[in-house]
N, CA, C and O atoms as a MOPAC input file, in Angstrom:
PM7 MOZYME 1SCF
protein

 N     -8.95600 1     3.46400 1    -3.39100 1
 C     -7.81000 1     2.59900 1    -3.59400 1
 C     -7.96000 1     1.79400 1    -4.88300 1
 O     -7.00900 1     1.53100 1    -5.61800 1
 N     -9.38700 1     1.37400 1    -5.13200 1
 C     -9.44400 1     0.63300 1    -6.32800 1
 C     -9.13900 1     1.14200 1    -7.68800 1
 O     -8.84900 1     0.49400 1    -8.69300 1
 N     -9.31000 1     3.00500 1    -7.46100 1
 C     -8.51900 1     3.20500 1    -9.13100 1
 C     -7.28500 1     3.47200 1    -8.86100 1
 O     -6.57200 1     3.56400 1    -9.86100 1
 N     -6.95300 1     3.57600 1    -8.20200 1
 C     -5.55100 1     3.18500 1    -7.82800 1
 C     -4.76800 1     2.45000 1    -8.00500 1
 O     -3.55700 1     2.56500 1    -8.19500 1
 N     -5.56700 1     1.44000 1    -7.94300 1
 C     -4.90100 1     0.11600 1    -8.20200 1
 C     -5.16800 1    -0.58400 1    -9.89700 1
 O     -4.71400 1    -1.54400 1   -10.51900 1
 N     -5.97500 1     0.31000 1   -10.11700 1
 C     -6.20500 1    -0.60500 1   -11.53800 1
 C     -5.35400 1     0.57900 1   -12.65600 1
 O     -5.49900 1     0.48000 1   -13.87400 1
 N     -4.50700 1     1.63300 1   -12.04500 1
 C     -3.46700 1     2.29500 1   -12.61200 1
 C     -2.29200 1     1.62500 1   -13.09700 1
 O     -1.73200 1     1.61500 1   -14.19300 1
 N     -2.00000 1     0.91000 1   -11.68000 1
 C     -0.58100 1     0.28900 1   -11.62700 1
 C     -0.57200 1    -1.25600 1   -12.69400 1
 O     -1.47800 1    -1.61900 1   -13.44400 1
 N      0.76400 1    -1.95000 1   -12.44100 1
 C      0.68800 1    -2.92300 1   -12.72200 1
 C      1.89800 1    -3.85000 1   -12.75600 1
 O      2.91900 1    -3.40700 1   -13.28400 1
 N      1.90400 1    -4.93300 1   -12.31700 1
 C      3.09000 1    -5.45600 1   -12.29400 1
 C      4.70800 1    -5.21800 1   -13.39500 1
 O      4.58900 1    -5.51700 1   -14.58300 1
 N      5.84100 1    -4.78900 1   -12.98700 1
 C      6.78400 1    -5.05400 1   -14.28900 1
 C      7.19200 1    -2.84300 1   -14.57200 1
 O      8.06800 1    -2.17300 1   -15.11900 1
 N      5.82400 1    -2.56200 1   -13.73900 1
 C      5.80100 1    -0.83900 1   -13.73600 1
 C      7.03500 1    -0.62900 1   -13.72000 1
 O      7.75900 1    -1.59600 1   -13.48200 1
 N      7.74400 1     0.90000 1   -14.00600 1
 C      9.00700 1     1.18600 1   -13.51500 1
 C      8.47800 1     2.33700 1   -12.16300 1
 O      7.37500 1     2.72400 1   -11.77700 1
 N      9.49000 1     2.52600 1   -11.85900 1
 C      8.82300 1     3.43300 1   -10.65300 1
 C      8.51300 1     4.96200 1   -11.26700 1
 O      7.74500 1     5.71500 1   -10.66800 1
 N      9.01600 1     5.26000 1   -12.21400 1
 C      8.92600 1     6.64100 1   -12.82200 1
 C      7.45700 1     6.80800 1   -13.41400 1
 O      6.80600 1     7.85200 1   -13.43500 1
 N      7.06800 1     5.54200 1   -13.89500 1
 C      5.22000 1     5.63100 1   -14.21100 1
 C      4.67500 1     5.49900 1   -12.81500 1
 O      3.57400 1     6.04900 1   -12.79900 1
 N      4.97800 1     5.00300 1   -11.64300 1
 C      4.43200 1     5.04500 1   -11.00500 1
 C      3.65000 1     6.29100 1   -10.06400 1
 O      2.50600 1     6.57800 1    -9.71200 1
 N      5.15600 1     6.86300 1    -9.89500 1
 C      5.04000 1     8.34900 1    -9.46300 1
 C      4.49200 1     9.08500 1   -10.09100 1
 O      4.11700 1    10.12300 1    -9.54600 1
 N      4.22000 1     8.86800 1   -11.45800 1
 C      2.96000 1    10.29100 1   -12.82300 1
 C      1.80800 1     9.54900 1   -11.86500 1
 O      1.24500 1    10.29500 1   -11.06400 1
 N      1.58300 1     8.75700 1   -11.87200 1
 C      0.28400 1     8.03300 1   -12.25000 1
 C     -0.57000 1     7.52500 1   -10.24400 1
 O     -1.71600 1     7.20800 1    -9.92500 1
 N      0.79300 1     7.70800 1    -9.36600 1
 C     -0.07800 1     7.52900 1    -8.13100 1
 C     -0.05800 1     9.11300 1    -7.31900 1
 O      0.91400 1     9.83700 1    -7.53700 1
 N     -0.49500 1     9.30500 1    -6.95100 1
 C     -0.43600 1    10.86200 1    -5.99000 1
 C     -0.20200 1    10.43700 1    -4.46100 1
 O     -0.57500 1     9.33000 1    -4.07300 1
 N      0.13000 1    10.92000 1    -4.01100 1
 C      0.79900 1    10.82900 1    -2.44900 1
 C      1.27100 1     9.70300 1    -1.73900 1
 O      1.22100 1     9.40500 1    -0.54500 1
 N      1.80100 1     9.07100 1    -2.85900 1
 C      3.15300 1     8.01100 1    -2.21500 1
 C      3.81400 1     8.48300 1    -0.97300 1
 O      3.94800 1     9.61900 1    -0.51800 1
 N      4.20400 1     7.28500 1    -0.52900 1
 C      5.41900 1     7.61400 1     0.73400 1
 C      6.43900 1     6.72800 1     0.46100 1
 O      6.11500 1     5.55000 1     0.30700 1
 N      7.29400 1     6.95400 1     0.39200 1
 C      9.20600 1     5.85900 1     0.24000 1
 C      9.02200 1     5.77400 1     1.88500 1
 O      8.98600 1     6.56100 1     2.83100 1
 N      8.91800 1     4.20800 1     1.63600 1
 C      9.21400 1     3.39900 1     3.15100 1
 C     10.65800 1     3.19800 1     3.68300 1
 O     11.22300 1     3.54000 1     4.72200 1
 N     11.01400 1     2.56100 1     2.65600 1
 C     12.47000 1     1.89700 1     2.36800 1
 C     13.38700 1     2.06700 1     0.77700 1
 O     12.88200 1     2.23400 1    -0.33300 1
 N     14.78200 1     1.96400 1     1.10500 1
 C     15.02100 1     2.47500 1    -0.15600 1
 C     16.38000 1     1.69600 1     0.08500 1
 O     17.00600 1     1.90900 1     1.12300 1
 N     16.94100 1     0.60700 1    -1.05700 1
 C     18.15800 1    -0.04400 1    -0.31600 1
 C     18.45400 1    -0.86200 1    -2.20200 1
 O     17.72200 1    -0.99700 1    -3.18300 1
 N     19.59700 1    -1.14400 1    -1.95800 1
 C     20.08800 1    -1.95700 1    -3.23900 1
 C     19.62400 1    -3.23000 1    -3.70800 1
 O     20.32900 1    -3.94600 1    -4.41900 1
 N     18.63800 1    -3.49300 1    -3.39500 1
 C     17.49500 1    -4.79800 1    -3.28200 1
 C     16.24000 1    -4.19100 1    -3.76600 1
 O     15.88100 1    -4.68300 1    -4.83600 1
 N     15.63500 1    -3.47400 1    -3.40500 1
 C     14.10400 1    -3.16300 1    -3.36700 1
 C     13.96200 1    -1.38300 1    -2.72700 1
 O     14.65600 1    -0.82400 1    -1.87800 1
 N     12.81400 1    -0.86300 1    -3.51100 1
 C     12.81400 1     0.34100 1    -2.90200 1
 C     10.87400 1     0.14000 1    -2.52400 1
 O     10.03900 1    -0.11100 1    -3.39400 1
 N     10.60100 1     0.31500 1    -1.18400 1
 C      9.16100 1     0.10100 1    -1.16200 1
 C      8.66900 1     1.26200 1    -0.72000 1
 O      9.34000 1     1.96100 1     0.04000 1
 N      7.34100 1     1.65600 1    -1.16600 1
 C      6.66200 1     3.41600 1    -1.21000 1
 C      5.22800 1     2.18700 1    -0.77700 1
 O      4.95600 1     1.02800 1    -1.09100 1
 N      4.61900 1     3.23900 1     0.08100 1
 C      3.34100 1     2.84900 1     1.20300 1
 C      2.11400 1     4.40300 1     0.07400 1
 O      2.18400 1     5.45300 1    -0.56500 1
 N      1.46900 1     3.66700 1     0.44100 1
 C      0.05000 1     4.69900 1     0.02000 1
 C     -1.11200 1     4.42500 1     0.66700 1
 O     -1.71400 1     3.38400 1     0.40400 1
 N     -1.59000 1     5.32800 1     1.61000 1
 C     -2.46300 1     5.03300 1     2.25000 1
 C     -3.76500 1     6.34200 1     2.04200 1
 O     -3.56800 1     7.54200 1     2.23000 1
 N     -5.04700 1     5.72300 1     1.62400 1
 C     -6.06100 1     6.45200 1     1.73000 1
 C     -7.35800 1     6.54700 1     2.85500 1
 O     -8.01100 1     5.62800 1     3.34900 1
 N     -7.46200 1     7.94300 1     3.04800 1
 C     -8.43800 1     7.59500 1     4.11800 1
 C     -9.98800 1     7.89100 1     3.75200 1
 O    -10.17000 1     8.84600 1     2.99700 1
 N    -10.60200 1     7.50500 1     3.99600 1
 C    -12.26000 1     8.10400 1     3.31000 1
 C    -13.61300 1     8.19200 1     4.32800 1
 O    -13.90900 1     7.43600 1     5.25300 1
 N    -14.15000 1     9.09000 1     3.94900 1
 C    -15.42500 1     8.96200 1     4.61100 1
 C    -16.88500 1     8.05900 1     4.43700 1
 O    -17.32400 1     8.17600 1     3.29300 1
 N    -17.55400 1     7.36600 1     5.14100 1
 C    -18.29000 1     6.27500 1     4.40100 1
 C    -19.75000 1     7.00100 1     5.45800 1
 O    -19.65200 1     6.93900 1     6.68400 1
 N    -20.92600 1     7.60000 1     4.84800 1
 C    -21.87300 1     7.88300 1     5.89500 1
 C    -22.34800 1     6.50400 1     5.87900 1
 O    -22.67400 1     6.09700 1     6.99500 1
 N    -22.47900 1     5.66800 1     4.91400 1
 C    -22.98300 1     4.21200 1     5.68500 1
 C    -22.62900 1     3.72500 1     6.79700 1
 O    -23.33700 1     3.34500 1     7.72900 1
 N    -21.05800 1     3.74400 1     6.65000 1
 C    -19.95000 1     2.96700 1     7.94100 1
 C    -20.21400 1     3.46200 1     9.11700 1
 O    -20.08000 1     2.79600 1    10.14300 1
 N    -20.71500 1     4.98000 1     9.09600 1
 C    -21.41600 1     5.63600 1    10.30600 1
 C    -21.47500 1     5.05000 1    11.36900 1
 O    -20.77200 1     5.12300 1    12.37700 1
 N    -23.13300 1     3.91600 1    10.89200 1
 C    -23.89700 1     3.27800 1    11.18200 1
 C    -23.27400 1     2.22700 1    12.06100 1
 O    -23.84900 1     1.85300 1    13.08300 1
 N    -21.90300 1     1.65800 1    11.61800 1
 C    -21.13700 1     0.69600 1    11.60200 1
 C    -20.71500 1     0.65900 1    12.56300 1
 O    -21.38900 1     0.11800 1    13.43900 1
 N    -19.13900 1     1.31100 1    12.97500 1
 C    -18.21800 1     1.69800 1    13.58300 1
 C    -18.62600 1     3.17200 1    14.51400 1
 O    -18.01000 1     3.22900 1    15.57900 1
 N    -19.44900 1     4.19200 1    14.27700 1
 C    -19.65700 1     5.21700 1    14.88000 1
 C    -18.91500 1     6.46700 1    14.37200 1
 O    -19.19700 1     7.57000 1    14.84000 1
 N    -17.87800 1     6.30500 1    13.33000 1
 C    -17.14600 1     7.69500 1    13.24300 1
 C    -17.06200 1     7.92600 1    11.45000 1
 O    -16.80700 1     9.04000 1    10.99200 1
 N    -17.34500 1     6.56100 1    10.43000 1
 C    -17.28500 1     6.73800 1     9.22100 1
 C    -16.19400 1     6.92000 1     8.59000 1
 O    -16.19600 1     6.82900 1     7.36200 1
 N    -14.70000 1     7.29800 1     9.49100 1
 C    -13.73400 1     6.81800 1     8.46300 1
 C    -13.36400 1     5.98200 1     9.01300 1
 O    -13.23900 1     5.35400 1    10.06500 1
 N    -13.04700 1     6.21800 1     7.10500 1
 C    -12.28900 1     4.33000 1     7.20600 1
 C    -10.86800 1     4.77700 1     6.28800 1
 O    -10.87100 1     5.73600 1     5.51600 1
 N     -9.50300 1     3.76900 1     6.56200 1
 C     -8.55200 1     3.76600 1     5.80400 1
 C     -8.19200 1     2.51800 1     5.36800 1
 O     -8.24700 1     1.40100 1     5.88200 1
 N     -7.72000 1     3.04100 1     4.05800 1
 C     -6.81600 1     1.40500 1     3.40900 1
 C     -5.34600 1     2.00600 1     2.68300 1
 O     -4.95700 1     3.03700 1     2.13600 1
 N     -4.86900 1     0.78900 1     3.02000 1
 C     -2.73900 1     1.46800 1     2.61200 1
 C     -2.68700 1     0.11100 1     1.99200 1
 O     -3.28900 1    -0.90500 1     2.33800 1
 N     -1.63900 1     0.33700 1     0.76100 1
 C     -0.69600 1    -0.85400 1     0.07300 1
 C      0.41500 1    -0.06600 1     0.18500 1
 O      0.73100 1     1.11900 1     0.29600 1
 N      1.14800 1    -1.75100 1     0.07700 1
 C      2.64100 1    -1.50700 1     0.01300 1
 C      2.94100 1    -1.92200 1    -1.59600 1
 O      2.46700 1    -2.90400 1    -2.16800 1
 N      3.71800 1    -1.06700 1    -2.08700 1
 C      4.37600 1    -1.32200 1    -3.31800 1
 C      5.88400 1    -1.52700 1    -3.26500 1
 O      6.66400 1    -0.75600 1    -2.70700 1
 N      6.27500 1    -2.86200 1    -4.02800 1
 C      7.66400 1    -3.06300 1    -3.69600 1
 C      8.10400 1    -3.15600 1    -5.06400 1
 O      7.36600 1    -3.58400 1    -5.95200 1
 N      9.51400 1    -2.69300 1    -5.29600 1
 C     10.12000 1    -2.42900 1    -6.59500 1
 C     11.51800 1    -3.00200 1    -6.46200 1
 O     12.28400 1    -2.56600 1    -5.60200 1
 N     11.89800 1    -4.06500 1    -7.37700 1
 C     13.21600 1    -4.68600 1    -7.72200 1
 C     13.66000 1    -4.46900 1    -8.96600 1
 O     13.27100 1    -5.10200 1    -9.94700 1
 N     14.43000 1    -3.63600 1    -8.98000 1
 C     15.50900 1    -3.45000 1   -10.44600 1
 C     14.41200 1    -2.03900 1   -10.93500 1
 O     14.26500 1    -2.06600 1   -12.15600 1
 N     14.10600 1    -1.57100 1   -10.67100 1
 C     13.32700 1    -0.46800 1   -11.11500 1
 C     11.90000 1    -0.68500 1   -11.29600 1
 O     11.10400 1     0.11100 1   -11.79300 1
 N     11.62300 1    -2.03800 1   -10.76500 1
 C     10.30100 1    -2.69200 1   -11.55300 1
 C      9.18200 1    -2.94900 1   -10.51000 1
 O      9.47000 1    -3.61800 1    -9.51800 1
 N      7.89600 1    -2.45200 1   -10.66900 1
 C      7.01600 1    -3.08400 1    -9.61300 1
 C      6.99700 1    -4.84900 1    -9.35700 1
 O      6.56400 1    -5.44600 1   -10.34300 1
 N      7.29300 1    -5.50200 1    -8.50100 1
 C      7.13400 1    -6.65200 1    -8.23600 1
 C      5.81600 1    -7.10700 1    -7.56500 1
 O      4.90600 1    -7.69900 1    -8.14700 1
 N      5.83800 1    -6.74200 1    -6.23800 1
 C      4.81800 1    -7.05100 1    -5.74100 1
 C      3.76400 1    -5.72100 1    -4.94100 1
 O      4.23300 1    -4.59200 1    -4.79500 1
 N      2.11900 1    -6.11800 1    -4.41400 1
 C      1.77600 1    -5.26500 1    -4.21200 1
 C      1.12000 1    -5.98600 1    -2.39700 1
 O      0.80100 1    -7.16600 1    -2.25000 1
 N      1.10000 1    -5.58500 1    -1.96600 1
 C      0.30800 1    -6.41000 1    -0.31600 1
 C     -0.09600 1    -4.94500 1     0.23100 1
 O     -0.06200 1    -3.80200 1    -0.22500 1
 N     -0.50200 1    -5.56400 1     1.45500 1
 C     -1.01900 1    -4.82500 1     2.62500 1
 C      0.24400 1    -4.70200 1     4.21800 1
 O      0.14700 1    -4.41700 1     5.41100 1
 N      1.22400 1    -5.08000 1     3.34600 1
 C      2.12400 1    -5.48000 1     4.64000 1
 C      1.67400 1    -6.75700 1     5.64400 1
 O      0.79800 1    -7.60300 1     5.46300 1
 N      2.72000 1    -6.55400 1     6.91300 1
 C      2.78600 1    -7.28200 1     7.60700 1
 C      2.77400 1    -6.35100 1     9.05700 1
 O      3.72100 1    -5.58200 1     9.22600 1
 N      1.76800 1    -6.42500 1    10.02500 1
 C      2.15400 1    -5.72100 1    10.93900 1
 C      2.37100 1    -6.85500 1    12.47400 1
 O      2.07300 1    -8.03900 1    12.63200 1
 N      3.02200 1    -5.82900 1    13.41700 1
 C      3.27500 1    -6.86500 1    14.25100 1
 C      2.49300 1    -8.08000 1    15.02400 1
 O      3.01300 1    -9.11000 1    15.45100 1
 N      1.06400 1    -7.68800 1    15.09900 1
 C      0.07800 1    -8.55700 1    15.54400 1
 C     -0.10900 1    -9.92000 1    14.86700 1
 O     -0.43300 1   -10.96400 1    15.43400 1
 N      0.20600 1    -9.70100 1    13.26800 1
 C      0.15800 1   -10.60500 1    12.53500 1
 C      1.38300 1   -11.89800 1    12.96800 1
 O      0.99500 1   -13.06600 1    12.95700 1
 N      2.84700 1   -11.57800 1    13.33800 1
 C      3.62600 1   -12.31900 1    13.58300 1
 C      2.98400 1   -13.56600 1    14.64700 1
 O      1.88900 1   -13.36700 1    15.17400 1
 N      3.50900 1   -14.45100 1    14.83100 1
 C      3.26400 1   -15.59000 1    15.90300 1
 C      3.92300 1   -16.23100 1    16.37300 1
 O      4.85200 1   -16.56200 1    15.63500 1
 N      3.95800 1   -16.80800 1    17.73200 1
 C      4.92200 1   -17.20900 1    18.34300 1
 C      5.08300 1   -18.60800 1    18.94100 1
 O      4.61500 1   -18.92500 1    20.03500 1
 N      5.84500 1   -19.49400 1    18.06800 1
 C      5.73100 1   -20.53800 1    18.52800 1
 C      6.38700 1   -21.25700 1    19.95400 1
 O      7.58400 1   -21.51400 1    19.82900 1
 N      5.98100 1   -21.50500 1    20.86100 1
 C      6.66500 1   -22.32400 1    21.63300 1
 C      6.42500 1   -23.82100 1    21.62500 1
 O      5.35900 1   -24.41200 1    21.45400 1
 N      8.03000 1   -24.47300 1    21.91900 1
 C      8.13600 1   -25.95100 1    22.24400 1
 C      8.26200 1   -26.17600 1    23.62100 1
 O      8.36000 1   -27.32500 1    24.05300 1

């Protein structure tokens, strides 16, 4: 993920993005923002040791306004939300 990431860069258009990342996914695609997910999975014989099975995965989300990379995260998944009661 890390040369991956040191490809991109804020202000990108999406047309460098697509030369320059390999197996994007289009999440969303709307007159606001178009966001493409990339997720890699890898084998770690250290992590072995770790977890018991050695892979491991990591995904960013890339979000694009006006043709332009804006922002880059890990998303938001539902566990993360919280629920306040009064």
């Amino acid at each position: 993920m890390t040369k991956t990431l040191d490809k991109v860069y804020i202000g990108m258009p999406i047309s460098e993005f697509k030369e320059k990342v390999d197996k994007e996914e289009l999440v969303e695609a709307n007159s606001q923002v178009t966001i493409y997910r990339l997720v890699y999975k890898t084998y770690n014989d250290a992590h072995v040791v770790l977890s018991g099975n050695g892979w491991r995965q990591d995904h960013r989300y890339f979000y694009f306004v006006n043709d332009k990379l804006n922002r880059i995260d890990k998303g938001e998944r539902a566990v993360d939300y919280r629920i306040k009661i009064d």
